[in-house]
N, C-alpha and C positions, 0 to 999 in steps of 0.2 A: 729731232722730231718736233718738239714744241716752238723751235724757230719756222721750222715749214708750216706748221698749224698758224700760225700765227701769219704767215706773210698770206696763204691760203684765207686766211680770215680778214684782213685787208682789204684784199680783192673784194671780198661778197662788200664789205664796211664801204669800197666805191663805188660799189652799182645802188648799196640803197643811198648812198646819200644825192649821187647825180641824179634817181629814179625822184627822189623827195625833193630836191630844189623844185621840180617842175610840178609839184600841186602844190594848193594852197591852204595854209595852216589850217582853215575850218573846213578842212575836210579827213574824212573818215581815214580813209588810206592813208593819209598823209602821220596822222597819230599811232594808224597800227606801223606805220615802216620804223614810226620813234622809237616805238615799242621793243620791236624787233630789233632794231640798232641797241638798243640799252641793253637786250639780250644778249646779242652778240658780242658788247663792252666788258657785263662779265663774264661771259664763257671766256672769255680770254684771256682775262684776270685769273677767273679761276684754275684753266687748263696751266698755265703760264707761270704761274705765280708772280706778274707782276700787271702794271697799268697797261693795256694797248699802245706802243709805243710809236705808231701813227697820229693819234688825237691831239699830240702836242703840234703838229709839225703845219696839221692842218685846220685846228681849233675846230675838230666837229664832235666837241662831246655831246652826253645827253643833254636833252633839254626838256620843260616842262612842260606838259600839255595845257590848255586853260582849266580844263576837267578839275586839276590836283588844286 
């Protein structure tokens, strides 16, 4: 079950990050998909109990907004 949540959780992990290549950083949307992505990192973590084990393979971890 947590190997399916987890491949299931991939999939959504490729539509926000091709959705977020295509705006650009100083924009509003662009920070909530971050946002939403770093959610999605640890629900996964937490459902899983271990790291998203896609984020190595395609280096799209979280990353900072200018905000922080």
């Amino acid at each position: 079950m947590k190997d399916r949540f987890a491949a299931d959780m991939e999939g959504v992990h490729r539509v926000i990050v091709s959705y977020s290549m295509n705006l650009r950083t100083s924009c509003a949307d662009y920070w909530a998909l971050q946002r939403l992505h770093d959610a999605l990192l640890a629900t996964v973590s937490e459902v899983t109990g271990k790291e998203a084990p896609w984020i190595g393979r395609t280096l799209t971890g979280p990353r900072t907004s200018p905000d922080k």
